[in-house]
NUTI-840054 format. One record per residue (C-alpha): residue in three letters; z, x, y negated. Coordinates in pm, whole numbers, padded with zeros to 5 digits, always signed. Last residue first. Layout:
% NUTI-840054
AlaZXY
...
END
This chain:
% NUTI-840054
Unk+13981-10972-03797
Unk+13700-11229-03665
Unk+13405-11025-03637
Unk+13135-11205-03776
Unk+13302-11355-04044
Unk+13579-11082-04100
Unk+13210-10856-04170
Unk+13078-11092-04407
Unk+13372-11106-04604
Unk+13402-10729-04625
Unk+13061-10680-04695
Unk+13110-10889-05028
Unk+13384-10745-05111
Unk+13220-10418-05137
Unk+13032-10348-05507
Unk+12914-10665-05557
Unk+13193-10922-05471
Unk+13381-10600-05689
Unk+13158-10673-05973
Unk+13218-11032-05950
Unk+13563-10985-05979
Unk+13527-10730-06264
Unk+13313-11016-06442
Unk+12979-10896-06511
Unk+12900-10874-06906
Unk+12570-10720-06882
Unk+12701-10397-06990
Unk+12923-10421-06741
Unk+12680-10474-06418
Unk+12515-10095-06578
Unk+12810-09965-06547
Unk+12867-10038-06263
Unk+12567-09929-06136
Unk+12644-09606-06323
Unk+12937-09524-06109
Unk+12687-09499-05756
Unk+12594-09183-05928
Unk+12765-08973-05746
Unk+12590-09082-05405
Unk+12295-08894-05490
Unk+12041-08883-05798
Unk+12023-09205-05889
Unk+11960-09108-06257
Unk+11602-09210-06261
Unk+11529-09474-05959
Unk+11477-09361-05635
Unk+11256-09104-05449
Unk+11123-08977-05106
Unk+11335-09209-04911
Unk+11622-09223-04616
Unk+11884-09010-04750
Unk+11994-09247-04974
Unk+11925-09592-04818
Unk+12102-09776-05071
Unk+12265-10084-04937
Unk+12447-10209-05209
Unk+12583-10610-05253
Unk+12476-10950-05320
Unk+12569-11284-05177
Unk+12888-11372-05357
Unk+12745-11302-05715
Unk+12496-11583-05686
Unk+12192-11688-05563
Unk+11939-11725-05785
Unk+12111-11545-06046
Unk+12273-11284-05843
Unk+11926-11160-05679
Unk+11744-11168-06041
Unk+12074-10956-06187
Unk+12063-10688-05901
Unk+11697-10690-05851
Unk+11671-10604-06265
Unk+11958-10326-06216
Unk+11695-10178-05977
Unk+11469-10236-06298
Unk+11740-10084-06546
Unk+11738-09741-06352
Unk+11392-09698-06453
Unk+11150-09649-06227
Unk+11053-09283-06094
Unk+10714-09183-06182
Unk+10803-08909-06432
Unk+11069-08755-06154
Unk+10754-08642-05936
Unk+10620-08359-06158
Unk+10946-08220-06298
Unk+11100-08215-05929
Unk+10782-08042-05768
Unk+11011-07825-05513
Unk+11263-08141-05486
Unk+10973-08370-05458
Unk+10791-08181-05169
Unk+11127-08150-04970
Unk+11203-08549-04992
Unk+10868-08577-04844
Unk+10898-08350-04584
Unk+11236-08473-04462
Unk+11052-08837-04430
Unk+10738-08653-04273
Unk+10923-08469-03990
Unk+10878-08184-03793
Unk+11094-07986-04063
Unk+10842-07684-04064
Unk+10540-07814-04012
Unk+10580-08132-04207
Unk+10666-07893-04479
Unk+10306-07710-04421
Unk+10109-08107-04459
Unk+10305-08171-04778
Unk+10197-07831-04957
Unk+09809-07884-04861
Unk+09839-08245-04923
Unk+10005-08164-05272
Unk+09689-08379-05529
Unk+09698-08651-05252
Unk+10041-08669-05225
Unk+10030-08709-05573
Unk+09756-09009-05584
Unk+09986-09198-05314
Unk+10303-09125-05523
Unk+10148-09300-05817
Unk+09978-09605-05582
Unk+10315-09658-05453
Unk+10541-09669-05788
Unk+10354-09954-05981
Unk+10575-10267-05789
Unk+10866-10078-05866
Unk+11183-10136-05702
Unk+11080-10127-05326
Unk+10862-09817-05393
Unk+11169-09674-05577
Unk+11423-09681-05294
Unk+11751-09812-05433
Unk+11762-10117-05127
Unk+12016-10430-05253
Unk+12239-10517-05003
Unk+12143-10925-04897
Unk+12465-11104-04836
Unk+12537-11395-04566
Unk+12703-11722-04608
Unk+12371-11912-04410
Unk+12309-12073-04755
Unk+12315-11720-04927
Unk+12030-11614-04661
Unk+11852-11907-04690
Unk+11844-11862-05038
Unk+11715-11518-05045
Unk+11485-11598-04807
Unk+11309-11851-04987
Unk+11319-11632-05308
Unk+11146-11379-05093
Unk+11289-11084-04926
Unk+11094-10757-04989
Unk+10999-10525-04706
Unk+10574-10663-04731
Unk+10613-10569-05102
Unk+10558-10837-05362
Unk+10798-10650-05661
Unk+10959-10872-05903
Unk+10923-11184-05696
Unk+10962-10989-05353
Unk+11334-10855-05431
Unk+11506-10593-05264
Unk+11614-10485-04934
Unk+11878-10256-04744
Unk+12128-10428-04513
Unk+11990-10763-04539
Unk+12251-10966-04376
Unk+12340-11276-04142
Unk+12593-11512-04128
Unk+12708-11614-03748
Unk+12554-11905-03565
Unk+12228-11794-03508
Unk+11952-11977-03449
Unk+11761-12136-03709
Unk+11773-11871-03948
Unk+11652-11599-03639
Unk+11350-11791-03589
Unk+11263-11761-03964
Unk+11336-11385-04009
Unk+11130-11388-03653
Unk+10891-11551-03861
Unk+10914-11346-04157
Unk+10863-11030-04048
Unk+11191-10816-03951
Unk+11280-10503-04148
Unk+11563-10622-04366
Unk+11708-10889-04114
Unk+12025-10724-04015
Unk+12241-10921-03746
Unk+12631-10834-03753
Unk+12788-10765-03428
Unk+13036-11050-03348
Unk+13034-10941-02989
Unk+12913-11295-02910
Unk+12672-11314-03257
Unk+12476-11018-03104
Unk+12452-11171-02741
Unk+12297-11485-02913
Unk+12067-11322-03125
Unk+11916-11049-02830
Unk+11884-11373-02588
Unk+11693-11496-02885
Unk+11460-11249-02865
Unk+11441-11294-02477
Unk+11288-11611-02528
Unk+11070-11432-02775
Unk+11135-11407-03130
Unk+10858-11414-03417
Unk+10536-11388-03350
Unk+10283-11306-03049
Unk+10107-11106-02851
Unk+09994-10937-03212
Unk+09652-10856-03301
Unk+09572-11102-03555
Unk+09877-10984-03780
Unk+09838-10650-03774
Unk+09931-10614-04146
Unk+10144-10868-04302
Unk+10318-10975-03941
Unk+10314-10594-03840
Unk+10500-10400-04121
Unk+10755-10714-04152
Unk+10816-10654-03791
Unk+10757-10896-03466
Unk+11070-10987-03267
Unk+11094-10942-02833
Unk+10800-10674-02742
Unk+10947-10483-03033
Unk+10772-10448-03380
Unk+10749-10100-03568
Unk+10863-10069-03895
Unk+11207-10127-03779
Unk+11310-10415-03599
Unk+11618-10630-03536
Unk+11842-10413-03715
Unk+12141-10417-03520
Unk+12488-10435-03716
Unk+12829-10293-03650
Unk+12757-10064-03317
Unk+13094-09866-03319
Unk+13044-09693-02932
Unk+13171-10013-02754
Unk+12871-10213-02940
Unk+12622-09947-02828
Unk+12701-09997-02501
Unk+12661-10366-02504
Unk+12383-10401-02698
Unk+12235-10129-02403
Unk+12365-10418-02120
Unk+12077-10668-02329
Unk+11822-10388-02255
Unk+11494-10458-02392
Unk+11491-10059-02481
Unk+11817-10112-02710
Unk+11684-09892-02965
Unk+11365-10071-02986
Unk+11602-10311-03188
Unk+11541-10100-03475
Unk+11830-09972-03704
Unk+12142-09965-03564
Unk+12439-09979-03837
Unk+12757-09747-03766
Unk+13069-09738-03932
Unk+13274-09483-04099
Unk+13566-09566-04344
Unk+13632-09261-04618
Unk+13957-09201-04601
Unk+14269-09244-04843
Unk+14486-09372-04578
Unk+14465-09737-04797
Unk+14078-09694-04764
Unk+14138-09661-04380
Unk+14374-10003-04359
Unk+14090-10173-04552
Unk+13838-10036-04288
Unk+14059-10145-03985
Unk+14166-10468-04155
Unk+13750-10572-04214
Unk+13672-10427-03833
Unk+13487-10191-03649
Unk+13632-09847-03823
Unk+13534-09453-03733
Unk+13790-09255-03961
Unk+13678-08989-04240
Unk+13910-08737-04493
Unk+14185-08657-04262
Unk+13989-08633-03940
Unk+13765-08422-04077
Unk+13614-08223-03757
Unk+13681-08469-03486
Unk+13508-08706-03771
Unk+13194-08485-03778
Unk+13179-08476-03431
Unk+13216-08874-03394
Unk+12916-08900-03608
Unk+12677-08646-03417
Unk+12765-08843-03081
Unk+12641-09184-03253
Unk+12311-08974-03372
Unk+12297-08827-03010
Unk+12371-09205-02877
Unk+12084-09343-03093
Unk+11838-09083-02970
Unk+11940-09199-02587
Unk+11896-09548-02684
Unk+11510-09471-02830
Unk+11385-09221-02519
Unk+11355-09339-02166
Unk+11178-09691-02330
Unk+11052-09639-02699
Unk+11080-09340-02948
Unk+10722-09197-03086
Unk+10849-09534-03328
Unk+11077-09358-03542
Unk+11443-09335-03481
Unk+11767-09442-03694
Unk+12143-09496-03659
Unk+12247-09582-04030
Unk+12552-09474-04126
Unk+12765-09722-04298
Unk+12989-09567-04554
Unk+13278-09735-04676
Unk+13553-09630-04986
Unk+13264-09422-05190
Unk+13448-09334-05513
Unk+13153-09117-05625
Unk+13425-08814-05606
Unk+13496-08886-05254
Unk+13163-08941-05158
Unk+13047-08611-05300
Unk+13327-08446-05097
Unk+13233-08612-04780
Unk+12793-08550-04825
Unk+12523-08769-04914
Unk+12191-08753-05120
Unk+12016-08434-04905
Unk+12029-08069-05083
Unk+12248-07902-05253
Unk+12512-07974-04986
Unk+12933-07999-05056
Unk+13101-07952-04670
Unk+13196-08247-04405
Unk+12803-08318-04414
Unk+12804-08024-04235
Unk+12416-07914-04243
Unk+12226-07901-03851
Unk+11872-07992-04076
Unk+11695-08189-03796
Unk+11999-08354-03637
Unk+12155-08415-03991
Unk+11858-08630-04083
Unk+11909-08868-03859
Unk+12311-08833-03960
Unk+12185-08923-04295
Unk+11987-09199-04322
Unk+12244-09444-04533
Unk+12271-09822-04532
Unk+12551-10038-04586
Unk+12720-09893-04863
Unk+13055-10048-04968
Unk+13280-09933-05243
Unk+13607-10099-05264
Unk+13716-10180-05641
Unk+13989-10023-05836
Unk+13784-09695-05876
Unk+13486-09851-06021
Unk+13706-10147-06239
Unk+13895-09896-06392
Unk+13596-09574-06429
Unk+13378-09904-06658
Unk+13669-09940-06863
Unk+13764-09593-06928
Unk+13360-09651-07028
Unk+13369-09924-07234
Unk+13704-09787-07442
Unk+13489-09480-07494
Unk+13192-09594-07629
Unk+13444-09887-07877
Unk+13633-09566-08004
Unk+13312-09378-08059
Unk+13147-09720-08239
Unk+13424-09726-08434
Unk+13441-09374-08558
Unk+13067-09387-08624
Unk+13156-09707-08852
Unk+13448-09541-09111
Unk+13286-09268-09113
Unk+13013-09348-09398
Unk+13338-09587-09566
Unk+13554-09290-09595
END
């Protein structure tokens, strides 16, 4: 009796953790601030109202995941620019509203914190839109505007690519010597102050660090990292350092931790470089057919899925970003932002937005209070949305 005595209480003990970890999932609201998929939709034409095989997002997979708020990411490369990048946006923006006209009982376009708790009472998923590069707005304060009365809930300041008003994180580390300049112009901060006015939130994941810098000491709103991760455990040119991190948490903002692998793992890039070497051939006929590298990267790792899952990180070192991030910081200035549809790979296990469940996990195994877990998980956002909007 003794012999089964111990495997019975290490069963019961199992599966008292995890009815607990399902409670404090379901209980809290679940906030992502950063997913690719409507750019993606364009190419591909699949309802994301219906269950896919393929991509990391979908309504039904969302609802099962417990995903309470979504925030799509409005995306274009840099072959967009003036006559080109706000039109884009709008067809992404147009692609959205379509898919709510089509499931209006299941998703609802929200701006503010009572409008997106209302819609998680209604049982809906809550819809909002994030901009991501300010050559979206083509130098156009009027386009901030625009895109502000069509759902417009944060602007990225840059992507990649810099604008001719804020310099990138791409092009301060890499291109420094060549740029006009760094940091925000005149009219940069024209872009800061008309953001903080409409109470749209401003995103610094993507900017270098002196327009990170000039932003700081400007605006009067708190700011966010919508997808980004940590530079001490990983020194990539995306990654916030601690500096950052604290300026961030001093400003009252929240920085939403990014899942994508090269961000996580400081050994993951030169892996996938030396396979994308070794598929060139197979990479460079994808691009051909999707007319688009991201897509074609995601493709080449679903066909070689045995091959390219052995250099995925760990799930424990995103949890690693989590727990350095909250320790320097603290619980109230962390959240998820994990740009699921919008990389090549992520950690082992995060497979899609089902798995957002063993995150929490993961938080209770390290002895996370439930209400920090739900600072983590969404309340966070919500707090930092009610401060820049007002309601």
């Amino acid at each position: 009796m003794k012999k089964l005595f111990l495997p019975l209480v290490l069963f019961s003990a199992l599966t008292a953790s995890a009815q607990t970890v399902k409670q404090i999932h379901q209980r809290a609201i679940l906030v992502d601030t950063h997913n690719d998929a409507l750019s993606n939709q364009l190419i591909t034409k699949v309802d994301l109202g219906k269950l896919q095989i393929t991509g990391n997002f979908d309504l039904p997979r969302a609802k099962k995941a417990g995903l309470d708020v979504q925030v799509f990411s409005v995306w274009c490369g840099d072959q967009y620019g003036n006559g080109t990048a706000y039109k884009y946006a709008n067809r992404e923006i147009d692609s959205l509203d379509a898919l709510i006209k089509r499931y209006p009982q299941k998703i609802k376009l929200v701006r503010t914190a009572a409008d997106l708790q209302k819609a998680v009472k209604q049982n809906k998923l809550a819809a909002m839109i994030g901009v991501e590069g300010g050559h979206m707005i083509e130098d156009r304060l009027d386009y901030i505007d625009s895109l502000y009365r069509r759902g417009m809930a944060y602007l990225t300041l840059t992507w990649n690519n810099s604008t001719s008003w804020s310099t990138s994180a791409r092009d301060e580390t890499l291109h420094s010597d060549s740029l006009p300049h760094k940091g925000l112009t005149d009219f940069g901060k024209q872009v800061v102050q008309r953001l903080n006015k409409l109470g749209v939130m401003i995103d610094l994941s993507h900017p270098g660090e002196q327009t990170f810098n000039d932003v700081m000491a400007l605006t009067t709103k708190p700011v966010i990292a919508s997808h980004s991760c940590v530079y001490a455990l990983n020194p990539h040119r995306r990654n916030l350092k601690d500096y950052q991190l604290k300026a961030i948490a001093k400003n009252g903002g929240v920085v939403f931790l990014n899942f994508y692998s090269g961000f996580i793992d400081s050994t993951y890039n030169d892996k996938h470089e030396a396979y994308l070497l070794k598929h060139k051939s197979e990479l460079d006929s994808l691009i051909k057919i999707y007319n688009d590298y991201d897509l074609a990267s995601i493709r080449l790792n679903v066909i070689n899925k045995e091959e390219s899952d052995q250099f995925r990180p760990p799930l424990s070192m995103l949890v690693k970003h989590i727990d350095y991030m909250v320790k320097l910081i603290g619980a109230d200035h962390v959240g998820i932002g994990s740009d699921f549809d919008g990389a090549e790979s992520y950690p082992q296990g995060l497979d899609s937005v089902l798995d957002y469940p063993k995150i929490t996990a993961e938080l209770v195994k390290l002895h996370y209070s439930e209400k920090d877990i739900d600072k983590i998980l969404g309340g966070n956002f919500i707090r930092v949305l009610r401060a820049n909007v007002g309601k």
